[in-house]
C-alpha positions in Angstrom: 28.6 51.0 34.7 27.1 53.5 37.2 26.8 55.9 34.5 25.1 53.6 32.2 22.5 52.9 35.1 21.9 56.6 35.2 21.5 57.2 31.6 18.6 54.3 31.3 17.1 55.4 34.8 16.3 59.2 32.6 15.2 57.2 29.6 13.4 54.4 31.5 9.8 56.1 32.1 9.9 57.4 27.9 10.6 53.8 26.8 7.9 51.8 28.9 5.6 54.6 28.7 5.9 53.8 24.6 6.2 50.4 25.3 2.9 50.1 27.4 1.3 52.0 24.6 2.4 50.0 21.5 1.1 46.8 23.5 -2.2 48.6 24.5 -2.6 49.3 20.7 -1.7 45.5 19.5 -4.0 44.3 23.0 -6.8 46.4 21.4 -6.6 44.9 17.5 -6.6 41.5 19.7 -9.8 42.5 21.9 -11.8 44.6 19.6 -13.5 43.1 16.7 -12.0 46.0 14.8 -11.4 44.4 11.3 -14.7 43.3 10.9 -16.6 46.5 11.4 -13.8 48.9 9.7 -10.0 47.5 7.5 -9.2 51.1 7.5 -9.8 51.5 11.1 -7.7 48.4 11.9 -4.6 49.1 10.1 -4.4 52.9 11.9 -4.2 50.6 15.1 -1.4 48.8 13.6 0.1 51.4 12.4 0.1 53.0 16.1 1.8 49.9 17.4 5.0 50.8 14.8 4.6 54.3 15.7 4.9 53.8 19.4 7.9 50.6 18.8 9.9 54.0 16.8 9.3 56.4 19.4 11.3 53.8 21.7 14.4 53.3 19.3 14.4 57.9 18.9 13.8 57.8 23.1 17.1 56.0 23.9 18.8 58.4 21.2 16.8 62.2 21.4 16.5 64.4 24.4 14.4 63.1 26.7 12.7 66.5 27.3 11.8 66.9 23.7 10.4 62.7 23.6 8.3 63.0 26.4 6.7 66.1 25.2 6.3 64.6 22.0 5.4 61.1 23.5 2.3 62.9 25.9 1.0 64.3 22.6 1.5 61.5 20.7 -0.2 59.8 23.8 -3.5 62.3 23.5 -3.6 61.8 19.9 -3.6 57.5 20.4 -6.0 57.8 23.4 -8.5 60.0 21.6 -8.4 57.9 18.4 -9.1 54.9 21.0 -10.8 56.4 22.9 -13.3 57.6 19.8 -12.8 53.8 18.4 -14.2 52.3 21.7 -17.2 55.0 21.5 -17.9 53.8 17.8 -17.6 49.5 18.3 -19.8 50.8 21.7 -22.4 51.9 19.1 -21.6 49.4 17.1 -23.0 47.0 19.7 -19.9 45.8 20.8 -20.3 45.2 24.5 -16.6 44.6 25.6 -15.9 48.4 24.3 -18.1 49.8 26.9 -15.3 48.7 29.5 -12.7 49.5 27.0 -13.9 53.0 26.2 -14.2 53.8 30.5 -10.3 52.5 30.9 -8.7 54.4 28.2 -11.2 57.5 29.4 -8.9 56.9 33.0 -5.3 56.8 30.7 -6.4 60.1 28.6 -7.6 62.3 31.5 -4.4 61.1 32.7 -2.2 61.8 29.9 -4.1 64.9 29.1 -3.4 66.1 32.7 0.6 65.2 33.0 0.4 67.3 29.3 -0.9 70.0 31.1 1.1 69.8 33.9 4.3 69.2 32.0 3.8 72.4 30.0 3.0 74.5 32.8 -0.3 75.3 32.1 -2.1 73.1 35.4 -0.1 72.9 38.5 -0.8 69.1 39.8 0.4 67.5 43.4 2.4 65.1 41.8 4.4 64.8 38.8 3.5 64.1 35.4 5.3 60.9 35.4 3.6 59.3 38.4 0.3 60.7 36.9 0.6 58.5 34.3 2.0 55.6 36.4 -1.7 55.8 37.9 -3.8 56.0 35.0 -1.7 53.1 33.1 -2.5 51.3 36.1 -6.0 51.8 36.6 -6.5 51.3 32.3 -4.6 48.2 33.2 -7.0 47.1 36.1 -10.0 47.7 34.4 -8.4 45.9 30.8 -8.0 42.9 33.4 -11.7 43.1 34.2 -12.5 43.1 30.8 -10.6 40.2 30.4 -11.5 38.3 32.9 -15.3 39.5 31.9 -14.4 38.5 28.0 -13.5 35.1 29.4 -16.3 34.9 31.6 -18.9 35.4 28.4 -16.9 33.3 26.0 -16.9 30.2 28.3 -20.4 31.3 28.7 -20.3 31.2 24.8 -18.4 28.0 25.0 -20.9 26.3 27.5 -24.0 27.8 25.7 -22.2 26.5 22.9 -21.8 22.9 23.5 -25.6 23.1 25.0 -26.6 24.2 21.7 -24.2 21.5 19.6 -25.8 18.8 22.7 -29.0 19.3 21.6 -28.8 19.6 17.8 -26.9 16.3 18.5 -29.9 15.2 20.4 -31.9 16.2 17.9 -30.3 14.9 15.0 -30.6 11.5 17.2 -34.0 12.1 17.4 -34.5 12.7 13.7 -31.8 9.8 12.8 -34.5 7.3 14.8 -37.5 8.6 13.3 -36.4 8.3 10.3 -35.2 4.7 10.3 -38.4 4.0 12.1 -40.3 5.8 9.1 -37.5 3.7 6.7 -38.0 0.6 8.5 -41.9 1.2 8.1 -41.9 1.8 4.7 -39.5 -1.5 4.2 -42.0 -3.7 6.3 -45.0 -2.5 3.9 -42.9 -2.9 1.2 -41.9 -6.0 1.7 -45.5 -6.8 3.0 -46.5 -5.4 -0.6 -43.9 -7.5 -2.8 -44.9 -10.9 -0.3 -48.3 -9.8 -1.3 -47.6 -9.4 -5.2 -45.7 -12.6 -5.3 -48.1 -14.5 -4.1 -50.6 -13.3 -6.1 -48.3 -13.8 -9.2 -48.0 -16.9 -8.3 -51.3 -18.0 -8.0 -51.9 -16.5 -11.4 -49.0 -18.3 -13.1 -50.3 -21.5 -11.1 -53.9 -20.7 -12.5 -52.5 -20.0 -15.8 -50.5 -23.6 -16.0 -53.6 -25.3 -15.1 -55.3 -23.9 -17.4 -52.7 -24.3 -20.0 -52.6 -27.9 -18.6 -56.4 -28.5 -19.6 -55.5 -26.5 -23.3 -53.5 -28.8 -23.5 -55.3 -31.7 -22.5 -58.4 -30.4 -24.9 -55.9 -30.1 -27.8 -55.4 -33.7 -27.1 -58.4 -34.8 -27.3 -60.5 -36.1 -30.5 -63.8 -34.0 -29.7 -65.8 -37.1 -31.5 -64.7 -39.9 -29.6 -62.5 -38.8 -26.2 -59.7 -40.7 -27.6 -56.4 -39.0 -28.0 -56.4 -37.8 -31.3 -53.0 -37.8 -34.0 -51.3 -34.7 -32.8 -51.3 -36.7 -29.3 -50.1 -39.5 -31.1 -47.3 -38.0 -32.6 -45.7 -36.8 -29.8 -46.3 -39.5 -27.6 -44.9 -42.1 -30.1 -41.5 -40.0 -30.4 -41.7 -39.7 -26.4 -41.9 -43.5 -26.6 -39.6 -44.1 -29.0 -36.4 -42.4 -27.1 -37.7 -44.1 -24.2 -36.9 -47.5 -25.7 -34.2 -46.4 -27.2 -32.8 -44.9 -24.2 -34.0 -48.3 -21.7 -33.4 -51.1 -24.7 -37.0 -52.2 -23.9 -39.5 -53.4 -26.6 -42.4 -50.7 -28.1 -45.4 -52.1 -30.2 -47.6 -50.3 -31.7 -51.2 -51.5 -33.0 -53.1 -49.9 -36.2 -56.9 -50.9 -36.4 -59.3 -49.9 -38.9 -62.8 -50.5 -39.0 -64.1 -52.5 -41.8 -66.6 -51.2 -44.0 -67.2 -47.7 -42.5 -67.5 -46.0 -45.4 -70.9 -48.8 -46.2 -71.9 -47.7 -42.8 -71.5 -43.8 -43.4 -73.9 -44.6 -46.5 -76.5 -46.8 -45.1 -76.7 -44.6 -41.8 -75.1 -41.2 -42.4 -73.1 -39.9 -40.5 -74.4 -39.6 -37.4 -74.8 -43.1 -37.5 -70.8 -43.6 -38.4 -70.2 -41.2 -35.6 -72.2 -43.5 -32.9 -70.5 -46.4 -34.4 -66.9 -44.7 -33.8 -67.9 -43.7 -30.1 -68.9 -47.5 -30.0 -65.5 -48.8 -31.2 -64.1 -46.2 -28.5 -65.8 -47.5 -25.8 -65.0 -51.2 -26.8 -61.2 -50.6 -27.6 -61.0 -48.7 -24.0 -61.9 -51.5 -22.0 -58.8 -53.0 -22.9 -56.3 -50.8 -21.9 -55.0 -51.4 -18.6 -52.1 -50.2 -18.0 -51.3 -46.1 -17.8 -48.7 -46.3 -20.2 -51.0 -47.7 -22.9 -52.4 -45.2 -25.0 -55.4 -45.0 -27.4 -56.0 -42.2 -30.1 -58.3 -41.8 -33.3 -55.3 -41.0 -36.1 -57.6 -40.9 -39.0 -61.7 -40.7 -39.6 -62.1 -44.6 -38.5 -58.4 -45.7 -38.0 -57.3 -46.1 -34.4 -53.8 -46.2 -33.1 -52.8 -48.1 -29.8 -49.3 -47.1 -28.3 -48.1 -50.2 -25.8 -44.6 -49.3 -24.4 -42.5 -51.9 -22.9 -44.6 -55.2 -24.7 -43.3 -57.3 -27.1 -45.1 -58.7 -29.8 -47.0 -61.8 -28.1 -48.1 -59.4 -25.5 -49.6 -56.7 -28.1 -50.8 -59.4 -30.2 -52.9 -60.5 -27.4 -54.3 -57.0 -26.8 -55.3 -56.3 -30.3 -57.0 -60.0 -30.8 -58.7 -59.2 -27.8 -60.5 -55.5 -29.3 -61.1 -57.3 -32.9 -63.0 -60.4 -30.9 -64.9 -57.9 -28.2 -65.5 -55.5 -31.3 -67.1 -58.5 -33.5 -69.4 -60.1 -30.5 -70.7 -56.3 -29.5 -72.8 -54.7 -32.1 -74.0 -51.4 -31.9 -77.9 -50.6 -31.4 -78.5 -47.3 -33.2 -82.0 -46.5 -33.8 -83.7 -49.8 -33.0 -81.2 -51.2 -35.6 -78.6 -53.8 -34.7 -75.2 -52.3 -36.4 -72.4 -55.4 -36.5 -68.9 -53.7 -36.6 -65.4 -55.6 -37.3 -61.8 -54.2 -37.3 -58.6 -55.4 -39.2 -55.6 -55.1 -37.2 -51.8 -54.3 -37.6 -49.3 -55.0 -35.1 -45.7 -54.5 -34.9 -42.6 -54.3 -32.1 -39.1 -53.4 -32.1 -36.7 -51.8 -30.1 -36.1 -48.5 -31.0 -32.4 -47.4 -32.5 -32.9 -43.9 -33.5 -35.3 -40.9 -34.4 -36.1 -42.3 -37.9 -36.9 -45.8 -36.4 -40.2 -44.9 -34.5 -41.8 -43.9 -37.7 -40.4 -47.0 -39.2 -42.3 -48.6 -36.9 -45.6 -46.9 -37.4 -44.5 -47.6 -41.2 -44.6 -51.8 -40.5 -47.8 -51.4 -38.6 -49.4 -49.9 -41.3 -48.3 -52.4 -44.1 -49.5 -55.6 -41.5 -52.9 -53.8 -41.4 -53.6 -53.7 -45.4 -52.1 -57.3 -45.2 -55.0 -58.1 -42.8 -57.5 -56.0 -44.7 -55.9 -58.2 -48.0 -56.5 -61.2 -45.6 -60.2 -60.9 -45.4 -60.7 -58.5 -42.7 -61.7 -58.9 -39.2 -58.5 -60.2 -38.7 -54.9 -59.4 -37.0 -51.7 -59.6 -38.7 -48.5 -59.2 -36.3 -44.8 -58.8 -37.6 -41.2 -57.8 -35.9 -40.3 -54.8 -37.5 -36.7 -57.0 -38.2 -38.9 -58.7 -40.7 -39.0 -56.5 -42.9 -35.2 -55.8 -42.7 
């Protein structure tokens, strides 16, 4: 066991001196930013670490006054190539290999020295082996100060860092609010615009319905006489017709037709027949009370009255009353006194299906040639069942 303790004691200085070494070389890779200035560069410093781990395994086995000649050239040969590496990054711009280059300067002057010294060529005051002892431990020192320095400017980094990410933060913030301001801006006007838009459509569609309204209207309208004319009629009898259909009430309908226009037309041309048409207008008008009653011109002197809901006493009634007001108010026309009669046809029903509106119109018009048969100036008034 004693023995054994010897044997390591003489190898001891050889093996951490190659140790310390093949860790310097790795601590360098790890501290240098050697790979991304030179590949070739950082794979000699690997290869130094393998060099140095060999140099261990042939220390415990070789003469140990062969190794540690071989070892303090080796050693020149690694701190010169550092040496000139930390010199180069230094140039490079590489502030942390300042420091580096000044502790590996201590470790060569050093190893160059116990070299010397070891060969005889430079007598030194103390051995070789405490020589380097001192200059491992002053490269060591000062590889601590660069540590600690390293640390120093990478929380530096780190602080300046997170300053720099605080404020782009900040910033984005910043640019995050403006533009949902900007966003929120350009939805108010927007919206402003579309409020604006719709409104206007919609005063346009509401002037355009009125104005359809009174097209309407004006198609419905006999320009002569201000009646409804026979398109109106039409549609309001088939209106009409599903009404009393659909309610089960009575509809009658009145055909009048003024007697002897056509002597009129001649005797007074035809602005004379107009007047006299106008005239019948007026007269008819004056009996139609109700807003569901309806009076249109249907042909050059027929007239058409619509009375929903009346049966036939009721319509009879109405159109005795236009034939009698008709026949006691003549028309002055040109200081002439024009006396104007009507024949009537009335008929009611209540309405079963499409066909049986126009059926009904159909009846009317058959009691008004009966009353035109009859002499004229007269009213003929049949239940459409009559005839069925």
């Amino acid at each position: 066991m004693e023995h054994v303790s010897t044997w390591f004691q003489g190898k001891a200085i050889l093996v951490f001196a190659n140790a310390t070494i093949m860790f310097a070389a790795m601590f360098t890779r790890s501290l240098l930013p050697i790979k991304a200035h030179s590949v070739k560069l950082d794979k000699i410093t690997q290869a130094i670490s393998w060099v140095c781990g060999l140099s261990i395994i042939l220390g415990l086995i070789l003469p140990y006054s062969f190794m540690i000649k071989a070892f303090l050239l080796l050693l020149s040969l690694i701190v010169i190539f550092i040496l000139g590496l930390g010199i180069w990054l230094t140039l490079k711009g590489v502030v942390v290999a300042r420091y580096f280059t000044i502790a590996w300067g201590f470790l060569l002057i050093s190893g160059l020295c116990a070299s010397l010294d070891n060969v005889n060529i430079i007598q030194l005051p103390i051995s070789s082996n405490n020589l380097l002892i001192i200059g491992g431990a002053v490269e060591t020192l000062i590889l601590a100060l660069i540590l600690a320095i390293n640390y120093s400017h990478s929380r530096d980094d780190l602080i300046e860092a997170q300053q720099f990410a605080l404020e782009q933060e900040k910033q984005a913030n910043m640019a995050k609010e403006n533009l949902l301001e900007v966003h929120k801006r350009y939805q108010d006007d927007l919206e402003y615009k579309v409020q604006e838009r719709t409104l206007e459509l919609e005063i346009t569609l509401r002037e355009l319905s009125e104005v359809n309204q009174e097209l309407e209207r004006l198609n419905a309208i006999d320009p002569l006489t201000g009646a409804h004319n026979r398109r109106h009629f039409d549609k309001r009898l088939r209106s009409e017709g599903r009404r009393s259909r659909r309610e089960q009430t009575p509809l009658s309908l009145i055909i009048v037709d003024v007697d002897h226009f056509k002597q009129i037309n001649d005797q007074h041309g035809h602005d004379g027949g107009d007047a006299c048409l106008i005239h019948v207008t007026n007269v008819f008008q004056k009996h139609i009370h109700r807003p569901t009653d309806d009076l249109c011109r249907i042909g050059g002197e027929e007239f058409a009255i619509i009375l929903p809901n009346t049966d036939l006493e009721g319509a009879f009634h109405v159109a005795e009353n236009m034939r009698d007001s008709l026949a006691s108010t003549p028309l002055d026309y040109e200081g002439e006194t024009i006396k104007l009669t009507a024949s009537a046809g009335v008929s009611t029903t209540i309405i079963i299906d499409e066909e049986h509106a126009q059926n009904l119109f159909k009846f009317a018009d058959e009691c008004l040639y009966e009353a035109k048969a009859a002499g004229r100036n007269t009213v003929i008034h049949k239940h459409l069942q009559e005839k069925l």
